[in-house]
N, C-alpha and C positions, 0 to 999 in steps of 0.2 A: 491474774488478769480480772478486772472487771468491765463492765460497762456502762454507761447513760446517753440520756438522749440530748443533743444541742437543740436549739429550738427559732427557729427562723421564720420571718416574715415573707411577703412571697419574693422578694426582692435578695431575700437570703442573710441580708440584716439581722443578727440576733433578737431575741425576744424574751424574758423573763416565762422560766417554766418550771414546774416541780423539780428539784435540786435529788433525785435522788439516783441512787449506785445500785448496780443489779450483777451477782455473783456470775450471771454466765447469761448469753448472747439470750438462751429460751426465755428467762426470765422475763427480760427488759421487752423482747417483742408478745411477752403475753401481759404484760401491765400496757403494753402501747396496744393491745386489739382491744382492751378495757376503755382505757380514757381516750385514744384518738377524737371523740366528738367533745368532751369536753375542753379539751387542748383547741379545738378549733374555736369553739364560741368563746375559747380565751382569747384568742387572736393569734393562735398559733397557725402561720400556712405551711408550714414546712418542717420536717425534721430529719435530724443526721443519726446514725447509732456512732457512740464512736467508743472502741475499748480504751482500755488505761494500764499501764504497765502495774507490775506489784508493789513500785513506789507510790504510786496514786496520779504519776504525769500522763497525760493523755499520749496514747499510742500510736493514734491515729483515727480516718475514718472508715468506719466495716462498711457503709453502704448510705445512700445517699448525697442530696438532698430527695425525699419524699412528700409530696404532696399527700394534704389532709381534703384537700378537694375532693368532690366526689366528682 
């Protein structure tokens, strides 16, 4: 299983965001405590964690949508 993040406008509309895979759930939310403000002043308002099975199809979603709001 892996995981990434989906990346949603505040409308929940997709948005183009770093394209990358994370081996386990701590990883991906310690790269997201890192960039959360740069993801915003990209234009990110929102994001989903979501896992992925071990074929690489999405799994589902672990938690959100999350606001980058403060």
């Amino acid at each position: 299983m892996s995981f990434r993040w989906r990346y949603e406008d505040e409308s929940g509309a997709p948005v183009t965001g770093p394209d990358l895979v994370f081996a386990d759930q701590d990883a991906a939310e310690a790269w997201f405590g890192d960039a959360w403000p740069a993801l915003l002043d990209a234009g990110v308002d929102q994001v989903v964690l979501l896992d992925s099975d071990d074929e690489g199809g999405e799994g589902g979603e672990v938690y959100g949508p999350m606001s980058l709001r403060p």
